[in-house]
C-alpha positions as a Markdown table, in Angstrom:
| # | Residue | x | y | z |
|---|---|---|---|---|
| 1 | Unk | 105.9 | 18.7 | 68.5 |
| 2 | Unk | 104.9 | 21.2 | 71.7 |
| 3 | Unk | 106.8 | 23.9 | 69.5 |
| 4 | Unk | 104.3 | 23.1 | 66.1 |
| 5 | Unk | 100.7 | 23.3 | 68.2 |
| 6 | Unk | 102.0 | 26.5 | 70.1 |
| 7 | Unk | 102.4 | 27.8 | 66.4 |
| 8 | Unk | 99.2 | 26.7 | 65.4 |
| 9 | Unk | 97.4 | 27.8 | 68.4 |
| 10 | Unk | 99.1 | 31.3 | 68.2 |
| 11 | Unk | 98.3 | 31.6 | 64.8 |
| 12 | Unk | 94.5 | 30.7 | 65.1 |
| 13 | Unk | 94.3 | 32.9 | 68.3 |
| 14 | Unk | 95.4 | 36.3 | 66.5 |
| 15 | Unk | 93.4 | 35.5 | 63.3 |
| 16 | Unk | 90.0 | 35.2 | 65.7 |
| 17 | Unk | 91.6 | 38.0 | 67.5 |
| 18 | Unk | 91.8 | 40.5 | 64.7 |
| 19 | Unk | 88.6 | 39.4 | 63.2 |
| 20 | Unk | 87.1 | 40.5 | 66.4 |
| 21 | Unk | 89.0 | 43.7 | 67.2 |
| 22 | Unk | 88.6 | 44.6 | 63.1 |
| 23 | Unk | 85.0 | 44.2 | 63.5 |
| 24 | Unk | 84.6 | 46.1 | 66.5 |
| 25 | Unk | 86.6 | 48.7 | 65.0 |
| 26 | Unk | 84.8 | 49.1 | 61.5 |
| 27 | Unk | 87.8 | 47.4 | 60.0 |
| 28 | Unk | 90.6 | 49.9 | 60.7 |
| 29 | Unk | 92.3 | 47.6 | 63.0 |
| 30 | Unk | 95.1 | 45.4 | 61.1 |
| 31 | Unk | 96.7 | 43.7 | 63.8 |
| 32 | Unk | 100.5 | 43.3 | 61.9 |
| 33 | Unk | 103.1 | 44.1 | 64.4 |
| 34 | Unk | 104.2 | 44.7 | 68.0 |
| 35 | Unk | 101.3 | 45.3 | 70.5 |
| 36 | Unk | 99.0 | 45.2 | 68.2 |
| 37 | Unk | 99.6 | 41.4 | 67.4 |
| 38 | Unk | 99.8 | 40.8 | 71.0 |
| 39 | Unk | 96.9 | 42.4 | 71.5 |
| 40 | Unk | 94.6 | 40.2 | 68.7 |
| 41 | Unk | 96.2 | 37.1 | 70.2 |
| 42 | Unk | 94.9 | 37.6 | 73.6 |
| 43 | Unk | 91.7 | 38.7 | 72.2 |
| 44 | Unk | 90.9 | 35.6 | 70.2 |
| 45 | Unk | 92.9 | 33.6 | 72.9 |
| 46 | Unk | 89.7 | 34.9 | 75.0 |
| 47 | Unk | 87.5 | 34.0 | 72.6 |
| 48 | Unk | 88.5 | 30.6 | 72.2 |
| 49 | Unk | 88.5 | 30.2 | 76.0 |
| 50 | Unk | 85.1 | 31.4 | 76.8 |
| 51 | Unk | 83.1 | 28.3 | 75.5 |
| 52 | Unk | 84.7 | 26.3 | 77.7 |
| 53 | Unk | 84.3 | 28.5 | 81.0 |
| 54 | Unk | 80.9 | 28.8 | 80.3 |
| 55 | Unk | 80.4 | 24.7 | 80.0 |
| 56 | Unk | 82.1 | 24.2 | 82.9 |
| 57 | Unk | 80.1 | 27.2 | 84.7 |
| 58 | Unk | 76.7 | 25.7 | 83.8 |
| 59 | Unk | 77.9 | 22.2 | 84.5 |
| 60 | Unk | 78.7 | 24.1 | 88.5 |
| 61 | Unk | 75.4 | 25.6 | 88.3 |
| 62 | Unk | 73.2 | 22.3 | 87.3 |
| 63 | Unk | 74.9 | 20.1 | 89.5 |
| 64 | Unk | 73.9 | 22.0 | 92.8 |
């Protein structure tokens, strides 16, 4: 079961991630092999991250 949401979470983390690094690139980035898949899955795992840093940065920030 571990092995099926690491899948799905991989997956959804390079889709975001080449989204991302196509837009930013005008759509020349394709984000199909090697580094480059790497590269879009840390990307959009960022991306997905980021939300919750910043809740839990403002929650810091209002309770002080």
């Amino acid at each position: 079961m571990d092995f099926i949401s690491d899948v799905a979470i991989n997956l959804l983390a390079h889709r975001i991630g080449s989204r991302v690094l196509a837009f930013l690139s005008g759509g020349r980035f394709q984000g199909e092999r090697g580094f480059a898949w790497g590269f879009a899955v840390a990307v959009g795992g960022l991306v997905l991250i980021v939300p919750l840093v910043a809740f839990i940065a403002w929650m810091i920030h209002t309770g002080s």
